[in-house]
C-alpha positions in Angstrom: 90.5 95.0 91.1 93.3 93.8 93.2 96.4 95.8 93.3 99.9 95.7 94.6 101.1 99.2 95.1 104.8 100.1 97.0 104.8 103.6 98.0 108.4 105.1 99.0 109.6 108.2 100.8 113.1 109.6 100.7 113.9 110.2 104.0 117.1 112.3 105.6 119.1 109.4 106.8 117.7 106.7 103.9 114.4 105.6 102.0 111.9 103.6 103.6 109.4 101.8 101.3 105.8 100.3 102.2 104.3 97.5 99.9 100.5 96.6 100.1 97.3 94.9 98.2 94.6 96.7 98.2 91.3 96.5 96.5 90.4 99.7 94.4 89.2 100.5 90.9 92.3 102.6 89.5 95.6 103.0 90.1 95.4 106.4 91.7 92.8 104.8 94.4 94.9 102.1 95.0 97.7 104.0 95.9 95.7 106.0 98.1 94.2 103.2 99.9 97.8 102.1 101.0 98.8 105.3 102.3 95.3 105.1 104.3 96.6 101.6 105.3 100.0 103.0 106.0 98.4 105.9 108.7 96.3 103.5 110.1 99.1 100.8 111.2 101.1 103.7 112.0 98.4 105.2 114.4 97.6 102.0 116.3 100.0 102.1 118.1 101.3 98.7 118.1 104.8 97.4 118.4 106.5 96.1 115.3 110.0 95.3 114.0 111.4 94.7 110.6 111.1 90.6 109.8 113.4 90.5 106.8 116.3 92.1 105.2 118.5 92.6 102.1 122.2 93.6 102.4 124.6 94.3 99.5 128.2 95.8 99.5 128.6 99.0 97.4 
């Protein structure tokens, strides 16, 4: 089954979310299979930069 799954840290200085579709048969293994997704973008190595944004006033 297909699944969308956002995983989000709380970090010192704000929280930093990471949204993914994976293929997995539960919830628990989806979730998993981002964070696996998550290490391995992290570990390549290659540049990136955030593409989009959402500011509001508080």
């Amino acid at each position: 089954m297909k699944y969308e799954v956002t995983l989000r840290t709380n970090l010192k200085l704000g929280t930093f979310y990471w949204i993914a579709t994976v293929e997995a048969d539960s919830e628990e293994e989806a979730a998993e299979a981002a964070e696996a997704l998550f290490e391995e973008q992290m570990d390549s190595g290659e540049e990136w930069a955030f593409e989009d944004f959402s500011a509001e006033p508080v």
